[in-house]
Every structure is written in C-alpha cells, then in structure tokens.
N, CA and C atoms as a LAMMPS dump frame, in Angstrom:
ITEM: TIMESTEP
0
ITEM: NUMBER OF ATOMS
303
ITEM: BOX BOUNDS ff ff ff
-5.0000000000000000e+02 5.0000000000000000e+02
-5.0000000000000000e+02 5.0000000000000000e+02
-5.0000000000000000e+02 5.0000000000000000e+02
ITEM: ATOMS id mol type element x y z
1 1 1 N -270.268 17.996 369.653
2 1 2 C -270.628 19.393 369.531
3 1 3 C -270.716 19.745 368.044
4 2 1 N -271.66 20.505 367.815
5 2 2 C -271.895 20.976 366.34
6 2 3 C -271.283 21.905 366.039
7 3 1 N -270.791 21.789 364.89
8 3 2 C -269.927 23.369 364.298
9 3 3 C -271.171 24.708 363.872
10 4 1 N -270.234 25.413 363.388
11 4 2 C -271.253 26.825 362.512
12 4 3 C -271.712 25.925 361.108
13 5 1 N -270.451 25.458 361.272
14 5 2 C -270.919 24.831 359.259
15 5 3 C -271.366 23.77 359.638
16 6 1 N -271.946 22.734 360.542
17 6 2 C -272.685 21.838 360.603
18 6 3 C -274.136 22.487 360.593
19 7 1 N -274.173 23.351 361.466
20 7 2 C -275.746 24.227 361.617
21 7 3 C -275.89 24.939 360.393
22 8 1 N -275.135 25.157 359.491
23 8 2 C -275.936 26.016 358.148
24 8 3 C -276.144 24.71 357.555
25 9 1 N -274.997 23.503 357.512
26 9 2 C -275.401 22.815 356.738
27 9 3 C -276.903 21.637 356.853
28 10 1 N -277.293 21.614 358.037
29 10 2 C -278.44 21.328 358.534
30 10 3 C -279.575 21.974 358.23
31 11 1 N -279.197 23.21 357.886
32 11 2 C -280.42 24.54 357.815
33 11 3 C -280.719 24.575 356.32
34 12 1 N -279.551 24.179 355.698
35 12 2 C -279.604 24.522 354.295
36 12 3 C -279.46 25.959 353.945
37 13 1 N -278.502 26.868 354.415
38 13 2 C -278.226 27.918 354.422
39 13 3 C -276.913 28.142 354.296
40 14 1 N -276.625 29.167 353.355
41 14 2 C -275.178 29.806 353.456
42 14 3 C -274.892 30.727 354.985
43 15 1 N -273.783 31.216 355.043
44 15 2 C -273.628 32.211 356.252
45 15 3 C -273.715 33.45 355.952
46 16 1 N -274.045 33.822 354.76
47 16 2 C -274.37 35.159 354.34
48 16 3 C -275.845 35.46 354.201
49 17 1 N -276.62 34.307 353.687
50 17 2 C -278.203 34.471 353.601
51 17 3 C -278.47 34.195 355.48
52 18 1 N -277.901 33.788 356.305
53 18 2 C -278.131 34.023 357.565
54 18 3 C -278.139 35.838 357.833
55 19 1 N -277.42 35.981 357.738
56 19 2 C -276.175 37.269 358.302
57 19 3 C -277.587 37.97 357.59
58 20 1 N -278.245 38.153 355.998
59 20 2 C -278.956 38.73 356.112
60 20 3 C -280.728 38.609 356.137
61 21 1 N -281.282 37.276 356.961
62 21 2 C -282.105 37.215 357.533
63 21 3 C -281.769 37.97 359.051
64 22 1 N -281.174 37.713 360.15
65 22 2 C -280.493 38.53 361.012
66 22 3 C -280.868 39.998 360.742
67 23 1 N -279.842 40.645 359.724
68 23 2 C -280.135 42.408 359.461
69 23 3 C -282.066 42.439 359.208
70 24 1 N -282.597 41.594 358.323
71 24 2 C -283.701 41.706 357.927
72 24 3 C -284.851 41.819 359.198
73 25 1 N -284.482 41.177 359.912
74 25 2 C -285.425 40.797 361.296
75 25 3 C -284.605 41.323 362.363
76 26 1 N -283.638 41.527 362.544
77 26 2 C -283.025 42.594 363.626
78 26 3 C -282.782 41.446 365.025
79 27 1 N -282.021 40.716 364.245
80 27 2 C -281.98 39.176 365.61
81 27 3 C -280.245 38.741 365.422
82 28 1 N -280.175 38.011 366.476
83 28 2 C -278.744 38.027 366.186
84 28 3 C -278.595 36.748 365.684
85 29 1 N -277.203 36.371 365.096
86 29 2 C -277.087 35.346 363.731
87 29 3 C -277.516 34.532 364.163
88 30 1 N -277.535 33.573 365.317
89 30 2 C -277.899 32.344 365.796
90 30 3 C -279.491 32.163 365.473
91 31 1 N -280.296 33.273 366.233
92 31 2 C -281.604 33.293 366.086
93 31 3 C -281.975 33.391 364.303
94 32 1 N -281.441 34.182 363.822
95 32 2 C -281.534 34.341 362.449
96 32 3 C -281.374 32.811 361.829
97 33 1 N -280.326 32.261 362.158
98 33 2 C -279.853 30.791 361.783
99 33 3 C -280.882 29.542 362.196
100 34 1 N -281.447 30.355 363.435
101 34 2 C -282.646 29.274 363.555
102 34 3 C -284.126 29.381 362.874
103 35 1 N -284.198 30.854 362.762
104 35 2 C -285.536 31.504 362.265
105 35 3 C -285.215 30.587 360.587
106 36 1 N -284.631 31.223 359.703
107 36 2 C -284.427 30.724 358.411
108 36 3 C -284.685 28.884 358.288
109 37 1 N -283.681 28.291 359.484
110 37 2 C -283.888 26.86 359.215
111 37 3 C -285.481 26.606 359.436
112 38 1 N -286.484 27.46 360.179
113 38 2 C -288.108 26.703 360.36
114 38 3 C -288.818 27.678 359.089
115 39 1 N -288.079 28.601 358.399
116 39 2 C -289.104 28.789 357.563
117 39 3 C -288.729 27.887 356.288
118 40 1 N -287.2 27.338 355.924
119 40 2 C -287.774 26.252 354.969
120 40 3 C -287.85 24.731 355.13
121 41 1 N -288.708 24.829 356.195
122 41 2 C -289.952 23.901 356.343
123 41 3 C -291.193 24.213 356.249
124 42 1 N -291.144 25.443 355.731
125 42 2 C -292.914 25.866 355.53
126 42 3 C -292.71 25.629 353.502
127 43 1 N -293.902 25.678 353.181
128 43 2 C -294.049 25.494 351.959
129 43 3 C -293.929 26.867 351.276
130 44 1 N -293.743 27.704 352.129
131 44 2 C -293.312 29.83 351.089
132 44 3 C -291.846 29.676 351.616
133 45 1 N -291.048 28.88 352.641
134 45 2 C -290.108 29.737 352.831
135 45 3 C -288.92 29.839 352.377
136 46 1 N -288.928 29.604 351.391
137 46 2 C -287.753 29.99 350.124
138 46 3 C -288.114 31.345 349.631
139 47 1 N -289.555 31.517 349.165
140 47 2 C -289.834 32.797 348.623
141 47 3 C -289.41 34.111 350.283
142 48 1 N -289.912 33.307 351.221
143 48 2 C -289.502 34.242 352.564
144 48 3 C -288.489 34.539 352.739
145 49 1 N -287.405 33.851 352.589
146 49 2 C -286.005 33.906 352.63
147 49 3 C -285.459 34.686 351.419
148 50 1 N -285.584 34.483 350.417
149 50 2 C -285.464 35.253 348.784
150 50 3 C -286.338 36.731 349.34
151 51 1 N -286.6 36.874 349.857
152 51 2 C -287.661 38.494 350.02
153 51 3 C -287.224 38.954 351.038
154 52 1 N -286.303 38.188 352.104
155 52 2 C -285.805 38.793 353.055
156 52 3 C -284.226 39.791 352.601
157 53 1 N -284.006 38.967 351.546
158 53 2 C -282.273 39.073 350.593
159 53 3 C -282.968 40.571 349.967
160 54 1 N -283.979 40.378 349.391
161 54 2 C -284.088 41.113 348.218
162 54 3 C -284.75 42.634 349.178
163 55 1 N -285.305 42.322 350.411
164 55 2 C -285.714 43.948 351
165 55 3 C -284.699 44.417 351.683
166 56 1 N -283.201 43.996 351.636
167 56 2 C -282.192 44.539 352.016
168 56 3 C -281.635 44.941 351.035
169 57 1 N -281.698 43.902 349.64
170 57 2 C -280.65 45.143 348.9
171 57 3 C -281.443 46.389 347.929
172 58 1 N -282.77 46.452 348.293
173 58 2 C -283.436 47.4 348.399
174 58 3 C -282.93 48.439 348.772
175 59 1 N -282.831 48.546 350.516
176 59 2 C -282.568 49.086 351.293
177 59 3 C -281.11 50.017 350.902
178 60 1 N -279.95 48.509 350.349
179 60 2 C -278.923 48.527 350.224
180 60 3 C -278.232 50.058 348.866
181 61 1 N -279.221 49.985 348.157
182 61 2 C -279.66 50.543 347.016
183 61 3 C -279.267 52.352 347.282
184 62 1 N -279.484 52.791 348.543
185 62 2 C -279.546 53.972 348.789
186 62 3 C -278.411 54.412 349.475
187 63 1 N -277.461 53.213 350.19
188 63 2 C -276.101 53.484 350.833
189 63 3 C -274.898 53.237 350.256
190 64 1 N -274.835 52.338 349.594
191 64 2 C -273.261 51.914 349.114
192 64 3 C -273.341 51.163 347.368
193 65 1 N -272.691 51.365 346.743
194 65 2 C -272.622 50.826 345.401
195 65 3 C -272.198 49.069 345.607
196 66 1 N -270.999 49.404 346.465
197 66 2 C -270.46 48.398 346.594
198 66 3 C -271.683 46.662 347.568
199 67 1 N -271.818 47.775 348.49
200 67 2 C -273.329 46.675 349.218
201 67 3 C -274.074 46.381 347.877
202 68 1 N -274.724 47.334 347.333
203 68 2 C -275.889 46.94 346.45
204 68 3 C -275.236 45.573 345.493
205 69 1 N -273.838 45.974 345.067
206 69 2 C -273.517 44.733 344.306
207 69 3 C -273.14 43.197 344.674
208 70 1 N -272.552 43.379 346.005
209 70 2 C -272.532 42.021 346.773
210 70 3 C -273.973 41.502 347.037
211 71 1 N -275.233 42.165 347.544
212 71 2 C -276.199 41.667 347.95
213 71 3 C -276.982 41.437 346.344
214 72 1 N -276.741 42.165 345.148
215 72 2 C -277.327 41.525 344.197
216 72 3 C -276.633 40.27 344.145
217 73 1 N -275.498 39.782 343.887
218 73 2 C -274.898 38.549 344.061
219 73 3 C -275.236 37.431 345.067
220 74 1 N -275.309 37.56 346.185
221 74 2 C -276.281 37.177 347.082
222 74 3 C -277.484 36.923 346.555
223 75 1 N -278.618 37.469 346.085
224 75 2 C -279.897 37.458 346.212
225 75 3 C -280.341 36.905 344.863
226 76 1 N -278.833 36.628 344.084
227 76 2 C -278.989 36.104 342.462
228 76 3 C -278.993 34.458 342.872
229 77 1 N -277.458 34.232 343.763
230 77 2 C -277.573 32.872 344.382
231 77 3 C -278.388 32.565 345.136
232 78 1 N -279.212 33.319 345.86
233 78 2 C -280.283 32.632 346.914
234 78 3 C -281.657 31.783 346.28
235 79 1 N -281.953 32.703 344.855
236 79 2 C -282.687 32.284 344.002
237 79 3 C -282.161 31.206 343.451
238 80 1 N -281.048 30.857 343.292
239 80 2 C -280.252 29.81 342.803
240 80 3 C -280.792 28.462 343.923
241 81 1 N -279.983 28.923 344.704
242 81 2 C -280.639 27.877 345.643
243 81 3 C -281.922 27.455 346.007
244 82 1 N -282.234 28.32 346.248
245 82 2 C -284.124 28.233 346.746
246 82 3 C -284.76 28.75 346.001
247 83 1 N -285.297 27.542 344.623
248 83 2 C -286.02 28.59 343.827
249 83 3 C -287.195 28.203 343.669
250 84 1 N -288.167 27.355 345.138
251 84 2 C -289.581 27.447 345.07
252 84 3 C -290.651 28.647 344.717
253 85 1 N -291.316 28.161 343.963
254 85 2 C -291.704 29.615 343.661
255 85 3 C -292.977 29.994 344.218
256 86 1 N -293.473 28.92 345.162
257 86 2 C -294.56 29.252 346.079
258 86 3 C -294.714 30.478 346.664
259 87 1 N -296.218 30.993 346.783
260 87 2 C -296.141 33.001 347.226
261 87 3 C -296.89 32.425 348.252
262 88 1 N -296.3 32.895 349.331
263 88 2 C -297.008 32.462 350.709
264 88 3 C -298.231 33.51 350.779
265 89 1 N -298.387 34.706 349.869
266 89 2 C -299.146 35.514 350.208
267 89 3 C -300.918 34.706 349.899
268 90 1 N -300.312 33.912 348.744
269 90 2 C -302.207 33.209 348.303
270 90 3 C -301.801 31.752 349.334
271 91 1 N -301.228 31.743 350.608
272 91 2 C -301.609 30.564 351.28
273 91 3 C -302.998 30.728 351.803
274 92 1 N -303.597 29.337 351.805
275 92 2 C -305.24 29.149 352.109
276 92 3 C -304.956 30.005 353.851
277 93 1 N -303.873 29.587 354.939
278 93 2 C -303.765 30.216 355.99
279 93 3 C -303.584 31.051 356.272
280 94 1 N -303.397 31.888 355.541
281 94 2 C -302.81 33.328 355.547
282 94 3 C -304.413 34.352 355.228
283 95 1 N -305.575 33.568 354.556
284 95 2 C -306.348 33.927 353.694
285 95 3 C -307.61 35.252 354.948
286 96 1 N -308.183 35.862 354.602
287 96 2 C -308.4 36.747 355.721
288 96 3 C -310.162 35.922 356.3
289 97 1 N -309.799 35.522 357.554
290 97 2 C -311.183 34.67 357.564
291 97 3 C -311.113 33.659 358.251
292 98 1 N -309.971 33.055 358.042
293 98 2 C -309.463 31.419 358.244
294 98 3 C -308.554 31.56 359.444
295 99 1 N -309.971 30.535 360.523
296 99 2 C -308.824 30.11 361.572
297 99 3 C -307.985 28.99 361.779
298 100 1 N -307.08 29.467 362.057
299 100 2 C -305.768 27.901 362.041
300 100 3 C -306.105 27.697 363.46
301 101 1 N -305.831 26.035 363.409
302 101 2 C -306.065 25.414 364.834
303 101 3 C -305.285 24.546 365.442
C-alpha cells in the first residue's frame, strides 16, 4: 500500500502545492494530487502549477496578511522547484485553429 508521502513523492509535489492546486480547481486533495501529478508531464505544467500557487495568493492578497505571506513562501518555493519556464499559452496546441487528434 502506498503512503501520502509515497504519492507526492511520485508526483513530485509537496503537500502544500497539492492543498493549493485542490483550493485552485475546487477538487478534493486526492484529485488535486492526481490532477498536478499529469500536468507535470505536460511540457507547461510547472508554469500551470506555479500559476495555480500564484492565482491564490492573489486571491489571498485581499483576506489575511498572514495567508498572503505563507502562500508568497509557497509560490517562492514552487518556483524553486519547478522552474520550467515554458508558457503553455504559445503551445502550437493550444494555438486557435489547430486540431489535436
């Protein structure tokens, strides 16, 4: 049987950049834990994951001092970790036109 910390460590994820893919997408941690592990296997999803951190402490920005400063800490290490700097936005698949098959 697999632990929690076998599955982040498989995912390549902390349990806090889970916790806030989860808030970000409105899924519960497991799904969050699975969503995060297939996006870095895409070639953006570090920047996806880093933008998921960073539109929460956005968010975070308007409720608590204390949130805003843990999730900057968070979203300083996430860049730490995942610091592909691929923009999924200029992917050729993403491009408006192009069918994937």
């Amino acid at each position: 049987m697999l632990t929690m910390d076998d599955c982040l460590g498989l995912a390549d994820l902390e349990a806090d950049e889970v916790a806030q893919i989860a808030a970000h997408e409105h899924i519960p941690f497991m799904a969050a834990l699975e969503k995060g592990a297939s996006l870095l296997h895409e070639p953006w999803g570090d920047a996806a994951v880093r933008q998921m951190v960073w539109d929460n402490l956005c968010c975070a920005t308007c409720r608590s001092a204390a949130e805003t400063a843990s999730l900057t800490m968070l979203y300083n290490d996430t860049c730490t970790r995942h610091p592909n700097p691929f923009d999924r936005r200029h992917s050729p698949t993403r491009a408006v036109g192009v069918q994937r098959h």
